[in-house]
C-alpha positions in Angstrom: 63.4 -39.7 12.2 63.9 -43.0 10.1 60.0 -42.4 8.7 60.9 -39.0 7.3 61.8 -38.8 3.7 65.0 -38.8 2.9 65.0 -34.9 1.4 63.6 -33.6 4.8 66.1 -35.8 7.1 68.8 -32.4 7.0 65.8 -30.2 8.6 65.0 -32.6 11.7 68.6 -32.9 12.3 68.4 -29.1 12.6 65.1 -28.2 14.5 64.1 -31.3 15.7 61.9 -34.5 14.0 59.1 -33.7 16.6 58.8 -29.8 14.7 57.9 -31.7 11.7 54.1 -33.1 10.4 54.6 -35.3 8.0 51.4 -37.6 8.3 48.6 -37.5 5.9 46.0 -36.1 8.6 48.0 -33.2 8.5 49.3 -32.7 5.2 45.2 -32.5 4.6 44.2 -30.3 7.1 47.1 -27.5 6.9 46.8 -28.2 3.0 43.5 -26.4 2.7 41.7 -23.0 3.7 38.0 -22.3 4.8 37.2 -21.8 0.7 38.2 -25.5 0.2 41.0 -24.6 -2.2 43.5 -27.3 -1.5 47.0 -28.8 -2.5 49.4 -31.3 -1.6 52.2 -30.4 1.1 55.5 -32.0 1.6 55.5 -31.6 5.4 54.3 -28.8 8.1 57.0 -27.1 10.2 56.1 -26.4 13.7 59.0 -24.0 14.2 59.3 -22.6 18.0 61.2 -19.3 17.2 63.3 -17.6 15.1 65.9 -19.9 15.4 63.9 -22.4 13.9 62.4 -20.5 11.0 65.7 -19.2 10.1 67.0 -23.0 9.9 63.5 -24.1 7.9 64.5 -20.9 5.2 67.8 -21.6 4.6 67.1 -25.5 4.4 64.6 -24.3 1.8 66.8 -22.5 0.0 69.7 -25.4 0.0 67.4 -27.9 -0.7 64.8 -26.5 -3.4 61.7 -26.2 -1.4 59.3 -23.4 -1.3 57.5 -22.0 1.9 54.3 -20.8 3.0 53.2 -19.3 6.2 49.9 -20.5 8.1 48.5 -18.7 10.9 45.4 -19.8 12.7 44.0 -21.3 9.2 41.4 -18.7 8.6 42.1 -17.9 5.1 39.4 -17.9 2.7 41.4 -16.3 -0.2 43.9 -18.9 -0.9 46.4 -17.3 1.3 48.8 -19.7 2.3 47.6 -22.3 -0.3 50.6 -22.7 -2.5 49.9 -24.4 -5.5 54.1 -25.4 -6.0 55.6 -28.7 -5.5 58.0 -29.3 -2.7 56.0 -26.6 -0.5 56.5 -26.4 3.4 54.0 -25.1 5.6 55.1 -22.9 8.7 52.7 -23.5 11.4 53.4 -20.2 12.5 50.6 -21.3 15.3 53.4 -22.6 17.3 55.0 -19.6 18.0 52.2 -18.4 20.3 54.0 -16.9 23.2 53.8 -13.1 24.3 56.9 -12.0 24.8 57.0 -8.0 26.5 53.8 -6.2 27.8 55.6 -2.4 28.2 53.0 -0.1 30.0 55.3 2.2 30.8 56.0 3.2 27.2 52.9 1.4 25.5 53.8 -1.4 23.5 53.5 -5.3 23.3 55.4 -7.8 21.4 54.4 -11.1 20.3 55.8 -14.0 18.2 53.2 -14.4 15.1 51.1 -17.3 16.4 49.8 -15.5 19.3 45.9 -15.4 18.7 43.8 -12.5 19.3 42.0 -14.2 22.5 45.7 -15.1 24.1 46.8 -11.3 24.0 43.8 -10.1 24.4 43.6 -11.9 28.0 47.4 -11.7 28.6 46.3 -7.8 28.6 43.4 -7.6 30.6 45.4 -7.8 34.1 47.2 -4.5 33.1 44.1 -2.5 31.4 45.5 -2.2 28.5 44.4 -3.5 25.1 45.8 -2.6 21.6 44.0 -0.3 19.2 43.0 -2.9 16.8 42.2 -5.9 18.9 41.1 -8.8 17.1 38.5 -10.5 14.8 35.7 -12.7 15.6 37.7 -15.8 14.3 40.6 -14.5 17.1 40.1 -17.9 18.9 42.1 -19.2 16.4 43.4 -16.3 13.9 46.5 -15.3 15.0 48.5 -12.1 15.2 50.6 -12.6 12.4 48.3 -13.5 10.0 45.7 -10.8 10.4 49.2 -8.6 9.9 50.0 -10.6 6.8 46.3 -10.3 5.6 44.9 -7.6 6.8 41.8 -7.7 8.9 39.2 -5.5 10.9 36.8 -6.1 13.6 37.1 -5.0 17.0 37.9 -1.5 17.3 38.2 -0.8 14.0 35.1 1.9 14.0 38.1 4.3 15.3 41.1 2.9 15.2 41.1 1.1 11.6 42.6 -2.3 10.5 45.2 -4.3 11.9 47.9 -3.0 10.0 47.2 0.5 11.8 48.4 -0.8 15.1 51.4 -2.8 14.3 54.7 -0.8 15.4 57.3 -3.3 14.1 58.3 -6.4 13.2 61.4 -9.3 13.2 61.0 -11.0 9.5 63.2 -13.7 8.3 63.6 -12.9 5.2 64.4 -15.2 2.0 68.7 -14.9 2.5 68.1 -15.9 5.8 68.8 -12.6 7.2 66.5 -11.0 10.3 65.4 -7.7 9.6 63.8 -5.3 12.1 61.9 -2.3 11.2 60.6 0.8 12.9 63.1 1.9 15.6 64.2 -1.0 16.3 65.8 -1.0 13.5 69.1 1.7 15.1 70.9 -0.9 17.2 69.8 -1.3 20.7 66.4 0.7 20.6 63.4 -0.8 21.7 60.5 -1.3 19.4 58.4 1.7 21.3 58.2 3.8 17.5 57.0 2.7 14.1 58.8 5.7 12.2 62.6 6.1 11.4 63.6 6.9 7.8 61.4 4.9 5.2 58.3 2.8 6.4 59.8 -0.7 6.5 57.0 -1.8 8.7 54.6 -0.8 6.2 55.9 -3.0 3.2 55.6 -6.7 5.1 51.9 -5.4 6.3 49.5 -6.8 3.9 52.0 -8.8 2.3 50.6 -12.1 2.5 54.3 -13.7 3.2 55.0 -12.7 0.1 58.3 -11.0 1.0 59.1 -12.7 4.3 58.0 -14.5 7.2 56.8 -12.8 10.2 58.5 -13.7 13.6 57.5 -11.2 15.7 54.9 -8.4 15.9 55.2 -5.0 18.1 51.8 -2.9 18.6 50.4 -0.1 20.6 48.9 0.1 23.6 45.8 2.2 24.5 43.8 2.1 28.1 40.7 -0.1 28.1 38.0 2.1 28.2 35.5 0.1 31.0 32.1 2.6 30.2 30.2 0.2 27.2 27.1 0.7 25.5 25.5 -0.8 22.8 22.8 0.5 20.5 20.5 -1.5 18.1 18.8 -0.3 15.4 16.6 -1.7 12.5 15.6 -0.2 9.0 12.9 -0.4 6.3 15.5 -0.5 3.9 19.1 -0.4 2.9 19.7 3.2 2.2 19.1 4.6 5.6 21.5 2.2 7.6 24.4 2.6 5.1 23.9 6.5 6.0 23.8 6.0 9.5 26.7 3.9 9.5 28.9 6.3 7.3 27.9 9.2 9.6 28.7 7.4 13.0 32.1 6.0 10.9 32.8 9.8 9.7 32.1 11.3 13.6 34.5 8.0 15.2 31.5 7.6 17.7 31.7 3.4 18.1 34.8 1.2 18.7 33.1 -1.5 16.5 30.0 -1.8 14.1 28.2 -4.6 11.9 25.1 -5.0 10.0 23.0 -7.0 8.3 20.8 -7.0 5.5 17.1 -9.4 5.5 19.5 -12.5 3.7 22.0 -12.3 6.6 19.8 -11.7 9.3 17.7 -14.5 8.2 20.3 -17.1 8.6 21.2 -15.8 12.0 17.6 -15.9 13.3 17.9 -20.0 12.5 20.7 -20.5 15.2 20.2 -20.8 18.4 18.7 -18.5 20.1 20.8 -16.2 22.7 18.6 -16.5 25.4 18.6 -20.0 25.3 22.2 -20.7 25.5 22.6 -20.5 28.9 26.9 -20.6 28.4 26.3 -17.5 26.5 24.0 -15.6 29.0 26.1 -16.1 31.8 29.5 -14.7 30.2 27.5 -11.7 29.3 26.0 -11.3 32.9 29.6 -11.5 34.1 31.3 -9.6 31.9 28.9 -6.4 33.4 30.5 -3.7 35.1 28.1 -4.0 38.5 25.7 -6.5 40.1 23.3 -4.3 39.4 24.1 -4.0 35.4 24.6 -7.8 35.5 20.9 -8.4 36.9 19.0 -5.6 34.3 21.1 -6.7 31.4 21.0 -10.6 31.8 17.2 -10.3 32.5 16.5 -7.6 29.6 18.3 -10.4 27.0 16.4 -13.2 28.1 13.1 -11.7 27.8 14.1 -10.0 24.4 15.3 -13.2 22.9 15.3 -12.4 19.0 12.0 -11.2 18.7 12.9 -7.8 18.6 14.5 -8.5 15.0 12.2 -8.9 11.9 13.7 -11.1 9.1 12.7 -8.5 6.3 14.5 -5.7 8.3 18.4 -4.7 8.0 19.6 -3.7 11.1 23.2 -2.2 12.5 24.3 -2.6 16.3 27.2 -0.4 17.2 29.3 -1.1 20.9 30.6 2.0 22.4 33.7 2.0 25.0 34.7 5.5 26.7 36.8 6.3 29.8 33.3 7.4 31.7 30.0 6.4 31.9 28.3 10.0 30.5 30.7 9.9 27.8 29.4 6.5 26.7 26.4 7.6 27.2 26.5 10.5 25.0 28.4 8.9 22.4 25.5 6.2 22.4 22.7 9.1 22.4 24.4 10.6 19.5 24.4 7.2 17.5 20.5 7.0 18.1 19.9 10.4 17.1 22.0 9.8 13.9 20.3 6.2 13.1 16.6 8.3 14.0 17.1 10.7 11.8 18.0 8.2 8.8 14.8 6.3 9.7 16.1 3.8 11.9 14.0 2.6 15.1 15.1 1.4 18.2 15.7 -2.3 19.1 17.0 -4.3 22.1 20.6 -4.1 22.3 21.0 -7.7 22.7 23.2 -8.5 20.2 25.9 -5.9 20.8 26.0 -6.4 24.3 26.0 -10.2 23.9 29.5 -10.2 20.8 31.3 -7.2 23.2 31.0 -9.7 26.0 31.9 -12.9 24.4 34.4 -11.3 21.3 36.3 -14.5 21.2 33.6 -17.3 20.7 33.9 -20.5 19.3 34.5 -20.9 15.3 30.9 -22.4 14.8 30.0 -19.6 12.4 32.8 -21.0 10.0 29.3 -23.3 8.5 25.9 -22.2 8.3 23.3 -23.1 11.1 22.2 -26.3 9.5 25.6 -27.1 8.3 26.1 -25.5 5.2 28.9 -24.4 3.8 29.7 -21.2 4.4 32.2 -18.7 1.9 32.7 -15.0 2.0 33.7 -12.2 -0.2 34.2 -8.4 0.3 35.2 -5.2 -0.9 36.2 -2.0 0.7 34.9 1.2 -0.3 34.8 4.9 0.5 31.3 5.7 2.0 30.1 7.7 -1.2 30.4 4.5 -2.8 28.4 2.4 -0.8 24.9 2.3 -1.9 26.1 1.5 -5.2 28.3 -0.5 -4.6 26.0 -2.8 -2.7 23.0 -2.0 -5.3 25.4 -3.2 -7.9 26.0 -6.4 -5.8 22.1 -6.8 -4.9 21.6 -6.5 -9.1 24.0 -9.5 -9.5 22.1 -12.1 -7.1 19.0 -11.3 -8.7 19.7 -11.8 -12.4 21.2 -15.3 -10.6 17.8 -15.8 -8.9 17.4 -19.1 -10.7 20.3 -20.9 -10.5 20.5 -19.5 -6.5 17.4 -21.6 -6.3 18.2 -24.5 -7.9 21.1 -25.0 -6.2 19.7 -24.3 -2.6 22.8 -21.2 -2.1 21.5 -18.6 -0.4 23.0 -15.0 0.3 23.3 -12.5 2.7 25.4 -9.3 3.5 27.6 -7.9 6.3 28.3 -4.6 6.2 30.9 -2.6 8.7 33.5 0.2 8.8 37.0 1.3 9.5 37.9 4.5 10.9 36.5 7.6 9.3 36.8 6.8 6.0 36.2 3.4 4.7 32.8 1.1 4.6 33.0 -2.6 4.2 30.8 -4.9 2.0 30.7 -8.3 2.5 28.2 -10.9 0.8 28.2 -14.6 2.4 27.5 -17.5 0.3 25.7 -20.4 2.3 24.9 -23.8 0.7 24.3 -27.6 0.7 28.2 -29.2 0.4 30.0 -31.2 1.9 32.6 -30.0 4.8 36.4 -30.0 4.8 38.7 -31.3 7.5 39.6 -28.1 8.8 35.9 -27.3 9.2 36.3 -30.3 11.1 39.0 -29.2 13.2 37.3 -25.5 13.8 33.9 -26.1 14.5 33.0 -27.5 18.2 31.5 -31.2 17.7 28.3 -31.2 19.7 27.7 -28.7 16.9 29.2 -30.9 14.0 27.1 -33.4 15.6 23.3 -31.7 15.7 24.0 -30.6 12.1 23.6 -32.0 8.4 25.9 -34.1 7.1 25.3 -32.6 3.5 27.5 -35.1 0.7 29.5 -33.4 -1.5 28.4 -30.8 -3.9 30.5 -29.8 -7.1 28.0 -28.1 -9.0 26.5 -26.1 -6.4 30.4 -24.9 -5.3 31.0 -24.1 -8.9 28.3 -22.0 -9.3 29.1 -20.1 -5.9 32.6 -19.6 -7.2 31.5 -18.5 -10.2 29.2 -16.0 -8.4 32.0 -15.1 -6.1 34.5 -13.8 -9.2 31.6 -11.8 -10.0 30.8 -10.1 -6.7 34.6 -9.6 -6.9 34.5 -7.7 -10.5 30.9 -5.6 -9.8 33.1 -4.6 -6.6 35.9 -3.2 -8.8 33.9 -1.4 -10.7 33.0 0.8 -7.8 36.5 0.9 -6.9 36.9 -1.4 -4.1 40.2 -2.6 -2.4 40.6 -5.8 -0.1 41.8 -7.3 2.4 42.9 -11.0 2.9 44.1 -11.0 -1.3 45.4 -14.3 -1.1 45.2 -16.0 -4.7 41.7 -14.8 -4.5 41.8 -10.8 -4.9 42.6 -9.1 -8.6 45.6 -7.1 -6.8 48.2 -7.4 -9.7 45.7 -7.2 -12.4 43.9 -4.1 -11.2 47.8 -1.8 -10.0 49.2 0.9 -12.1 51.8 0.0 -13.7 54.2 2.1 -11.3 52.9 0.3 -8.4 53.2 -3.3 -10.0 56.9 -2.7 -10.9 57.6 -1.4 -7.7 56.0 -4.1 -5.7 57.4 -6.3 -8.2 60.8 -5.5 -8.0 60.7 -5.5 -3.6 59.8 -9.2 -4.3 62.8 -9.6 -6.3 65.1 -7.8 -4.3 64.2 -9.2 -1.4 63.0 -12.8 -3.0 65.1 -13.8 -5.8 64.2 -17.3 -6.3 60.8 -17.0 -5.4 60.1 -19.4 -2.5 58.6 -16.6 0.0 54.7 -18.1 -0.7 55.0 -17.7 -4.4 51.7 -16.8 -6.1 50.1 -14.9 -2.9 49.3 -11.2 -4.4 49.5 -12.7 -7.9 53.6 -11.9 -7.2 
């Protein structure tokens, strides 16, 4: 304790000098976010449970600090970047533990810092999975933060976001006060019910921390479905696959979608190839249902390889999990017929089969496949706003074809949906820069190592962020919403004013002297 500073001696004494990073490794690394906005941290509290973040709080509060919570570090909106003095960073990582599997009335509840992978495999045994059940980052995103930030991936095609599956939550609020919601809220009822009176749960869901620290999460439980199928398809141009993805989105017929226009498709055909990572080819084999499936399927992909995809096409794979084989086989039938009919033709369905069986992977795709860096931006739209919306996107690059070239950035776009009712845009910068330490931390070494060291690159970053404001206002224009707002994300600018006094005035009822992540939402 005698190397702490003097202001933070009072916390060790009450959680413990080991719960507390004080060293200038890690003031760096949990400083910063994947965007490389940065600022300087006054320590990082590991806390173990709610014991301890009630204790950080109300030491905050006593002693003038402010605090921010960090989940796995996958921010790229300035999320838990707090540009204030005397900030704290939660670690909320080290709360990882899951703490109540319920199948008999179909819930789970987690502390915060549980990642997607742990309850994801904590799960498994019991064949049960939540409705929402991770992102690709979930090796290291956490729970709590996709909660905070909002996030889609796998099984959003039917089941939405992550905020649609969350039942409840503990928060420590700024008074230093737990508060339950949902049921759990009426003493002694378990968290099996998200509804009881006004929708608590809903107002610390896409909060960013903003009005209190999440301790614990409660979701739903759903029955794995075991019958998968993927289905690959490739287009001429962008108008057919954003129709065939709205229809299969409006008709619920995947559990998860992507796509990719010529820009992103060409920097995934420079990674290494599938068929060739031998790690890779063996988790999909054994993630097959049969010895015989294992044999067709691991043979299929390694003949395919990637030549099935041509750079200049878009394509869309969509993974389909049902209770029975012939109903994922209809539901996959119905998905070619609708991708068909939009002019869509047939590919291998490598890459589907390949991300269903390996949905946690490593964070390599945090830089781009010769080391670049690597930033995203998106907006969420309803489906008839799609095509114009990414037109309107496609318009921007293009008048910025020159200074794209001249500062080596290239472009592409991921495209996906949620539910019935929503279709997801989101251009990905990649270009020559120097990396940060947490792209250190994230990304495995070998593949640090086989990669360009690029040296740092201010103008080229400044002309990406630049770009990146403007993707964010041609998105408005068309009415787009976010997730992940961060610091990043016009939220206060672009409410009614009804909506901003309301939110407003939750943040100062429930955060009067502003030390709940001040700044996240533009609060």
């Amino acid at each position: 304790m005698s190397d702490l500073p003097t202001a933070l001696a009072p916390l060790a004494v009450r959680i413990g000098a080991e719960r507390l990073l004080i060293d200038d490794d890690a003031l760096t690394l949990y400083g910063q976010d994947v965007s490389g906005e940065a600022h300087p941290l006054s320590a990082v509290v590991r806390p173990a449970d709610i014991s301890d973040l009630l204790a950080t709080v109300r030491f905050a509060a006593e002693h003038g600090f402010v605090v921010a919570p960090r989940g796995g570090g996958m921010s790229y909106s300035g999320g838990y970047v707090c540009p204030r003095g005397r900030t704290l960073c939660l670690d909320m990582a080290a709360m990882g533990e899951v703490l109540e599997i319920n199948a008999e009335d179909m819930y789970v509840r987690v502390q915060a810092g549980c990642t997607w992978k742990a309850l994801h495999e904590a799960l498994e045994p019991h064949g049960l999975r939540t409705p929402f059940w991770g992102t690709l980052s979930g090796l290291g995103a956490t729970v709590g933060g996709s909660l905070s930030q909002n996030a889609l991936f796998w099984g959003s095609g039917r089941h939405g976001c992550a905020a649609d599956s969350v039942v409840g939550f503990e928060i420590v609020l700024a008074n230093g006060q737990v508060l339950r919601t949902g049921a759990a809220a009426r003493n002694g009822t378990p968290p099996f019910f998200r509804h009881y009176g006004p929708d608590l749960t809903g107002l610390f869901t896409c909060d960013n921390g903003a009005l209190g620290i999440k301790a614990t999460a409660t979701l739903k439980l759903l029955p794995r479905g075991e019958a998968r199928h993927g289905v690959s398809l490739t287009f001429a141009d962008h108008g057919g696959m954003l129709a065939a993805m709205s229809e299969v989105s409006r008709q619920r017929l995947a559990e998860s979608c992507f796509g990719f226009d010529p820009g992103l498709q060409a920097q995934r055909m420079k990674r290494e190839s599938l068929a060739q990572d031998v790690k890779t080819l063996g988790q999909t084999v054994a993630a097959q249902n049969s010895l015989l499936d294992a044999v067709k399927i691991g043979a299929r992909i390694a003949v395919a390889g990637r030549r099935f995809l041509a750079e200049a096409d878009y394509s869309v794979h969509f993974m389909v999990e049902e209770r029975t084989g012939a109903a994922a086989e209809d539901a996959a039938e119905r998905i070619m017929r609708i991708g068909q009919d939009a002019g869509g033709k047939a590919v291998e369905n490598t890459i589907p089969t390949v991300t269903r069986a390996n949905p946690f992977g490593p964070l390599n795709s945090m830089i781009g496949p010769s080391g670049e860096r690597w930033l995203p931006v998106h907006g969420l739209v309803p489906h008839s706003e799609a095509k114009a919306a990414y037109e309107a996107v496609s318009a921007l690059f293009e008048r910025n074809a020159a200074v794209l070239e001249e500062h080596g950035i290239a472009h592409g776009t991921l495209f996906t949906t949620a539910d019935t009712n929503c279709f997801v845009i989101e251009p990905v910068f990649y270009w020559p820069d120097g990396l940060n330490a947490l792209h250190r931390h994230s990304v495995e070494a070998a593949v640090l190592r086989r990669t360009n060291a690029f040296p740092d690159n201010p103008a080229a970053r400044a002309e990406v962020m630049r770009l990146r404001r403007e993707v964010v206002d041609t998105l408005a224009a068309c009415g787009a919403v976010h997730l992940q707002i961060g610091r990043l994300y016009p939220y206060a600018r672009d409410l009614d004013a009804a909506s901003l006094t309301t939110v407003r005035e939750f943040k100062r009822a429930l955060d009067p002297d502003g030390r709940m992540n001040p700044g996240a939402l533009g609060l």
